[in-house]
N, C-alpha and C positions, 0 to 999 in steps of 0.2 A: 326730540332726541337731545341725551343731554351727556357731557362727556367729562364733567367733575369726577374724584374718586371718593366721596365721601359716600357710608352708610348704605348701598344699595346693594340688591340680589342680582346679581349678572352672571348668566354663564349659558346665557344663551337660550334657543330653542327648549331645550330641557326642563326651564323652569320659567315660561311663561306660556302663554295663549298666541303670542303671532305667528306659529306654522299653523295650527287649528284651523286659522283664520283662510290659509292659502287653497285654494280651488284645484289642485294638484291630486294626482294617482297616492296612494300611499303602502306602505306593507303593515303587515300586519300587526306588526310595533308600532306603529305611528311615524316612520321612514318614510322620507319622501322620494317617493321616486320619479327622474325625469328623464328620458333619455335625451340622446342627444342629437338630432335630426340630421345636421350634418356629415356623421361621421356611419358610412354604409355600410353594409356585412359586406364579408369577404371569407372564401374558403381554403380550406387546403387541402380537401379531394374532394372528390365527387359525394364524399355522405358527409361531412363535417362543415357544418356552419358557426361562423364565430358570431357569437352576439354582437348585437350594437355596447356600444358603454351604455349605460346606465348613471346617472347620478344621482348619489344620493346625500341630502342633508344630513351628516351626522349630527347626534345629539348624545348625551352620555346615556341614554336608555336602549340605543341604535343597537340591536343585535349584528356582530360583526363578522364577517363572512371570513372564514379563517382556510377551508379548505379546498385546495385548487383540482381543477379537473384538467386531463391533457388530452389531448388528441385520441390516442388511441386505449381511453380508459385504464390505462395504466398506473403504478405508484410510483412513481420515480422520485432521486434527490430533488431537493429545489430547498431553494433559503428558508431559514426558519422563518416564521412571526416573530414581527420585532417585538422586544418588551412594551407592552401597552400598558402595564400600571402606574409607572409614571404619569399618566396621564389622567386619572380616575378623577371624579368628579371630587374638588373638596370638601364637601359636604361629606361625604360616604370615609373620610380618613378617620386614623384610627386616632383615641382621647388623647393618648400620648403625642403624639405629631401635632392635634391641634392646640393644646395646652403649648409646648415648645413653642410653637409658632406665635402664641401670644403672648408669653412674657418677652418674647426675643423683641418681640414690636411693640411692646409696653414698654421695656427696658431703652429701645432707640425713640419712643415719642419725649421719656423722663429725660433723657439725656438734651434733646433740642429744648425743652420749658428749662434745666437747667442753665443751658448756655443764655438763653432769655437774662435772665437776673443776676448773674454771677459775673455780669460786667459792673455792676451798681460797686463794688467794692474796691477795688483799685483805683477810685474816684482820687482821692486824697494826693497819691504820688501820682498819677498821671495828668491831672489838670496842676500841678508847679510843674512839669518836666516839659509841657506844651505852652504853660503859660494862657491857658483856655478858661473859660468860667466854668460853675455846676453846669449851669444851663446848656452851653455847648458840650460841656462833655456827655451829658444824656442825649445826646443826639444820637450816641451809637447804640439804644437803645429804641429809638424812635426806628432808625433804618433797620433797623435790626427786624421789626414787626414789620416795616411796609414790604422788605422781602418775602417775609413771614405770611404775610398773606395775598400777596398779587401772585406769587410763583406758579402755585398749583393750579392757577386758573391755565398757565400755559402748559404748563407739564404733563397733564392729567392725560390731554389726547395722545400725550405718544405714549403713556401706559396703557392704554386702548388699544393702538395697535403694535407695541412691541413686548407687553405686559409689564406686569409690577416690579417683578425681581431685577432687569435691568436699568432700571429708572432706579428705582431704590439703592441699589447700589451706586449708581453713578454719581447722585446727589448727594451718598453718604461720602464718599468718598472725596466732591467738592467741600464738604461739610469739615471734615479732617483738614483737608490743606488749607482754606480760609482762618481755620483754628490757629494753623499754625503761620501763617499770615499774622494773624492776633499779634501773638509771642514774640515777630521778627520785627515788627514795623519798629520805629523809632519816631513817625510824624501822626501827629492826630488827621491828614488828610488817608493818609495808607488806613489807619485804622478806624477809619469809615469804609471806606471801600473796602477792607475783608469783613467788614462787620455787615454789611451789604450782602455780599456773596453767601457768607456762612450763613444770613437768615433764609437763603432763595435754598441752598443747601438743606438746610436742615426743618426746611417747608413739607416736607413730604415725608418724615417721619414724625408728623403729626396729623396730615390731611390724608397722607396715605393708608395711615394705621386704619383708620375708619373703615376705609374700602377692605381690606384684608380684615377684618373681623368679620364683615358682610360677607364674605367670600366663602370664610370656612364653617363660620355657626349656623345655623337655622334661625328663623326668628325665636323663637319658644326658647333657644337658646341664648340667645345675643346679649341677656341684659348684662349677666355677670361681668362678661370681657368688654362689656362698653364701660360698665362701671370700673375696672380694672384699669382700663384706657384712662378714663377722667380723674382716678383718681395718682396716674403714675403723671398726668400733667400738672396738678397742683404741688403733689408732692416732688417733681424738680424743679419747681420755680420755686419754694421754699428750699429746697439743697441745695439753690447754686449762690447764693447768699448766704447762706450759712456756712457752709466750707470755704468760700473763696475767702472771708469773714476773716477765719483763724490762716490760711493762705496768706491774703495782702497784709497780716498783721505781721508774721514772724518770717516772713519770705520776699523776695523780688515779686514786681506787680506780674513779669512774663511766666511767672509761676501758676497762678491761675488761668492760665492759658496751656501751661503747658501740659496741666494735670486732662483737663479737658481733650488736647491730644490723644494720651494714653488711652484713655477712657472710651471716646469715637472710636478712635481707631481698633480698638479692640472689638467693640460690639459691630463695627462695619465688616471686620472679617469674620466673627460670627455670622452675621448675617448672609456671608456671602458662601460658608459651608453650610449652614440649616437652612436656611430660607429657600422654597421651593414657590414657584408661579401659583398663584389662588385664582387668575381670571378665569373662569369657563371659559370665553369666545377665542383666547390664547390657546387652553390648552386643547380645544376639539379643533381647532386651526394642525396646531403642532401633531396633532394622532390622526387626521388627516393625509396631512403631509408626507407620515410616516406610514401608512398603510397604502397609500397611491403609491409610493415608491416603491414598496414590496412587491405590489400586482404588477408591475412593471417587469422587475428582476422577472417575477412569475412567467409574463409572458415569453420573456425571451429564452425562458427556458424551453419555452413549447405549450404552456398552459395557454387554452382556449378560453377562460375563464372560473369562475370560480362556485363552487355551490351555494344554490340559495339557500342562507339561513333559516330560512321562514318555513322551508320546507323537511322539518324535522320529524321524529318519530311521533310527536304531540299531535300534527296536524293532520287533520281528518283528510279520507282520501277525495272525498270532494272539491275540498280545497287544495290537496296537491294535483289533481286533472287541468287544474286553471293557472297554477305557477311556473314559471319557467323553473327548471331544476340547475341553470347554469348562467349565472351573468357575471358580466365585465365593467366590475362595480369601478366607480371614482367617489368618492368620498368630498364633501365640497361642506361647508360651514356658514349658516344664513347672517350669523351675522356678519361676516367678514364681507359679505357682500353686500348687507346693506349700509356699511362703513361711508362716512363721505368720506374725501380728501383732508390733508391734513390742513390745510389753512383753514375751510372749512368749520373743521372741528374745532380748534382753535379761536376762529370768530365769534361760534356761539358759545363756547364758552368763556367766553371774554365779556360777552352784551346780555347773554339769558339771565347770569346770579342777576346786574342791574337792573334787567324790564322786571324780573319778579318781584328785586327791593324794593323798586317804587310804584309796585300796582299793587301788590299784597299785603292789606293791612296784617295781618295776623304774621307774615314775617315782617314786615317793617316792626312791631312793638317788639318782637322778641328779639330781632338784633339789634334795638335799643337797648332792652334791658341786660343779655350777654357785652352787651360791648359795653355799660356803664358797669357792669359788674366787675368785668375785664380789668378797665380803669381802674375800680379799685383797688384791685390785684397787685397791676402795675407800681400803681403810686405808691405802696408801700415798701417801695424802693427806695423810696428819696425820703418819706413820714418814717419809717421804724428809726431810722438811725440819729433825724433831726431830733424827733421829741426823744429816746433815750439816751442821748448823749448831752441835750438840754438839763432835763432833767433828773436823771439819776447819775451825769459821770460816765457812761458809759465808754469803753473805748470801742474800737474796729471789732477784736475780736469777740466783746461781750455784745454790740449792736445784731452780729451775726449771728452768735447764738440765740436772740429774739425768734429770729426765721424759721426756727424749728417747732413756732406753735402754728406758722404754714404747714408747715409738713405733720405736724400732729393734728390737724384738723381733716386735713386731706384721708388720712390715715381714716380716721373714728367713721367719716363720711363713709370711705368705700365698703369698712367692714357691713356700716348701718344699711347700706343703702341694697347689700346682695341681702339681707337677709326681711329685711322689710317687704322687698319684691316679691319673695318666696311668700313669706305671711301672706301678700294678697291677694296672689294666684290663688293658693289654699283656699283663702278664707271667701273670697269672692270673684274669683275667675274671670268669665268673660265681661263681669263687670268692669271691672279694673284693667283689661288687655282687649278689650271689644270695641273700644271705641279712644280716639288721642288722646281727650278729655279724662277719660279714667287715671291716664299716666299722672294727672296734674296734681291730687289731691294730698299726694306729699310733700309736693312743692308749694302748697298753700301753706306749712305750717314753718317748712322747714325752709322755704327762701325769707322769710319772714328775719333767722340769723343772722344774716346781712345785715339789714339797716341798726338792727337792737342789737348790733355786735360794734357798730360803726357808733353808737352813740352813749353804749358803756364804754369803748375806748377812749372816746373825746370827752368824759364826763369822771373821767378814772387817772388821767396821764397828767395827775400830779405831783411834783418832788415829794410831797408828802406820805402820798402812796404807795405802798410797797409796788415793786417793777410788775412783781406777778397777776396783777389785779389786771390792769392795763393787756396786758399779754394773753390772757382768757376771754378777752374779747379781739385778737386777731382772730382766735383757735375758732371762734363764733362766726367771725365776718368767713372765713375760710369756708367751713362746712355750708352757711350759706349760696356762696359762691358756687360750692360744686354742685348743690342740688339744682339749681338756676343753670348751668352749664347743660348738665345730663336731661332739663326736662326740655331746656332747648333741641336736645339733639334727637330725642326720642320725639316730641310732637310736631316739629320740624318734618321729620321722616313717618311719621306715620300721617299725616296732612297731606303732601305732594307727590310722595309714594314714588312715580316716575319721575321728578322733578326735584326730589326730592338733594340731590348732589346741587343742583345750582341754588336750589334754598342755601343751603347750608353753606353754599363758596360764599353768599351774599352774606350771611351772618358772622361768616370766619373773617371778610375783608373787614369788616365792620369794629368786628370785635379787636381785633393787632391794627388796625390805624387810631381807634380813639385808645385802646390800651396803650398802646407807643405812646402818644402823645403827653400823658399825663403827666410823667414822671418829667416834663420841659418845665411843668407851670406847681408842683406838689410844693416845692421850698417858698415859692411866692406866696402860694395861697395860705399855709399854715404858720408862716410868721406874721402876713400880712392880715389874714379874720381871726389868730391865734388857734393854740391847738383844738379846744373846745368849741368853735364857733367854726372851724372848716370840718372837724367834724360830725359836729352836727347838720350841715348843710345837705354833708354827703349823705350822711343816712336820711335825712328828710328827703329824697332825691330817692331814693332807695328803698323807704318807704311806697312811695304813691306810686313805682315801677310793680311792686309786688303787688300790687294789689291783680296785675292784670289773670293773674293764672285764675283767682277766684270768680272772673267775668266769665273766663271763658270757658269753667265749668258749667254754667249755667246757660251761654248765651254761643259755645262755641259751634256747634252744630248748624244754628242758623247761619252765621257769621260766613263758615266754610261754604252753604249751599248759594252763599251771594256770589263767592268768589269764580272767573271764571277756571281759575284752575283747578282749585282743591273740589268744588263740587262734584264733576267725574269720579270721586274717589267715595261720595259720600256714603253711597248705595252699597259699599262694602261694610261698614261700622257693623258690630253684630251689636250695638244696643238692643 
């Protein structure tokens, strides 16, 4: 059992095989029915016998018993049915609701990758106002990640049991005041410590977003909004450097902070009118809840129970001689029961992502190669603005407008990468979505960007140069990057399947502690091997990581049926 929020199908009984599996009475929907032994008939004349309760496992398919019978077969008042469609499976909402629901959580995942990077620019006036080096002051970008990705390991179990929509807010809402923490402090020790908080804050409008696209698309659906996802994370970690850029240039440094304010805060109370609960095992808990409490009202009003569903005009009369025509349903939810404790849950998700990192070859290379990608990501926080203010003159404001060929890479990426997939569903189907390996064979050409983007920069970024030559190979490393992100996340998840949330905590911890770090050692490294010689190192580094997707075209299949976990999964591939 695994209790991360990333990338998986949850919602219960309804959409997997473990009630199948239970040796239990059932109805004729696949309801499970149990009574309950302890609790004995009791009557109220001499002809009228009140059923036993009855328990049954809801699931979103559960036909649900709406109309009540009374003692003396009568119609009488009694409480309506409470509204039950708040509660429908998110799968089954309508394209409008589920589109909303995705930019609103595309628009809050852009917003945390912007706060990531849009510290790098008030560098200048706040390391003289603390009297701190570069080095120390990129430390708030270091903590900034290590909150960024230890958080959700904690957090995840109590959206498990109290769901997404109040986690998400609450975090968004730490995410806002630490912002503004930012904007107040006056000592570099304060503004660590908000820069701390804001990353554990704004952890879960990124790790969450994942879980909430699982929630409401289908797979056959999912790739669009996962690309939508990947690509509103590059393109704010390219906007928050870019704006903050013309910000720290013509404005106070608490100004970039304070715009960030605005901006949170505004899409946190969005979030907090649109945004509706996506877990199943939340919401058949909550309709549950709300349906036992009506049979109640029911009772006291005199109802004996209620009719069986099952036993409609459809059902042959054979089968209605064998069904009871009145029971005293309770309503109860498998998975809420087979929940651990919250420490529990907590523990393993705290120890699972690392027993996987370190037994799982196939996830150990892949969150080497996301977390070295990452890095590169990062670093050019500290490289855009060295080599074009070296080299061309640059100031604050025109370093920051560089950052916009992050975000025009990001951009080119998400259009390419929805319409590529469509091509080769079409064109080759289960070949291509039948097995994880299929996912790979665009990221053979197109992670490839990276390194050959990373060594026409380093081979381009001379004064002699015009700036834009140099800047065509960020837009390169860029698109790279997000194709290396997305194949991570899709063969990650289609490899571990149920395991598939601690895969991916393990690659997310991996990826925000070696990306924080970079941006400590980027000014050492590229003054100290020069610009050309650091990188080229990087994309040689980046280079011989790429190669791994082309292996395990070939070799991945074997690989998975070594492993003891991904092999259970193998016998599904429709190669």
């Amino acid at each position: 059992m695994n209790y991360n929020e990333l990338g998986t199908d949850d919602h219960g009984p309804a959409h997997s095989s473990d009630t199948e599996k239970l040796d239990i009475d059932r109805g004729q929907d696949g309801s499970i029915l149990q009574p309950l032994p302890e609790v004995s008939s009791e009557t109220t004349n001499a002809s009228t016998i009140i059923p036993e309760i009855e328990y049954v496992y809801l699931n979103f398919n559960t036909k649900i018993a709406t109309r009540p019978v009374f003692t003396d077969g009568s119609v009488r008042d009694y409480p309506p049915c409470p509204e039950l469609k708040e509660y429908d499976n998110p799968f089954t909402w309508s394209r409008t609701r589920k589109n909303l629901m995705t930019w609103v959580s595309c628009a809050t995942n852009m917003t945390a990758a912007y706060a990531a990077g849009s510290y790098a620019s008030p560098e200048a006036q706040l390391t003289q106002l603390w009297g701190v080096s570069r080095v120390a002051y990129n430390v708030g970008i270091t903590i900034f990640t290590a909150g960024f990705g230890v958080a959700p390991m904690v957090l995840a179990p109590f959206s498990e049991i109290n769901g997404r929509r109040p986690v998400f807010i609450a975090t968004g809402l730490l995410f806002v005041i630490c912002q503004l923490g930012c904007s107040l402090t006056n000592s570099y020790s304060g503004m660590l410590a908000a820069r701390l908080f804001a990353g554990i804050g704004g952890s879960t409008f990124s790790t969450m977003v994942g879980g909430i696209l699982a929630d409401i698309w289908v797979s056959s659906e999912r790739n669009t909004p996962m690309v939508l996802f990947t690509g509103a994370t590059l393109f704010g970690t390219g906007l928050g450097p870019l704006v903050s850029g013309f910000v720290a240039q013509r404005l106070l440094w608490r100004w970039v902070f304070y715009i960030q304010i605005i901006t949170s805060g505004v899409l946190v109370g969005l979030v907090t009118i649109f945004f509706k609960e996506t877990r199943g095992p939340i919401l058949l808990s909550r309709k549950a809840r709300a349906l036992n409490k009506w049979f109640e009202k029911l009772e006291s009003c005199g109802a004996i129970g209620m009719e069986n569903p099952d036993t409609s005009s459809t059902t042959s009369f054979s089968d209605k001689l064998h069904e009871p025509k009145v029971l005293r349903i309770r309503y109860k939810v498998l998975a809420a029961e087979q929940r651990a404790s919250i420490w529990k849950m907590i523990s393993v998700s705290l120890t699972l992502p690392a027993r996987l990192l370190f037994t799982e070859p196939i996830l150990m290379c892949f969150s080497l190669w996301i977390s070295f990608s990452w890095a590169v990501l990062y670093l050019q926080f500290g490289a855009i603005p060295l080599v074009y203010e070296t080299n061309h003159g640059f100031n604050l404001e025109e370093t920051g407008a560089i950052f916009s060929a992050v975000c025009i890479g990001g951009i080119l990426s998400t259009v390419l990468s929805i319409y590529q997939d469509k091509w080769a569903v079409r064109r080759y189907g289960s070949r291509f979505t039948g097995s994880p390996e299929g996912r790979l064979w665009f990221t053979c050409a197109e992670g490839l960007l990276m390194p050959l983007g990373m060594f026409f920069f380093g081979w381009t970024c001379y004064s002699s140069i015009h700036w834009i030559v140099p800047t065509l190979g960020i837009v390169a490393v860029t698109m790279g990057i997000f194709s290396i992100f997305l194949a991570t996340f899709n063969y990650t998840a289609d490899c571990y399947q149920t395991y598939a949330s601690s895969a991916l905590a393990a690659s997310g911890i991996c990826r925000n502690f070696l990306g924080g770090s970079f941006p400590l050692v980027t000014v050492q490294m590229f003054q100290g091997m020069g610009f050309q010689g650091a990188s080229s190192l990087l994309g040689g580094i980046a280079l011989l990581l790429a190669l791994g997707p082309g292996l395990l075209i070939w070799y991945g299949p074997k690989i998975r049926l070594k492993s003891k976990v991904t092999r259970q999964f193998v016998a599904h591939d429709k190669t």
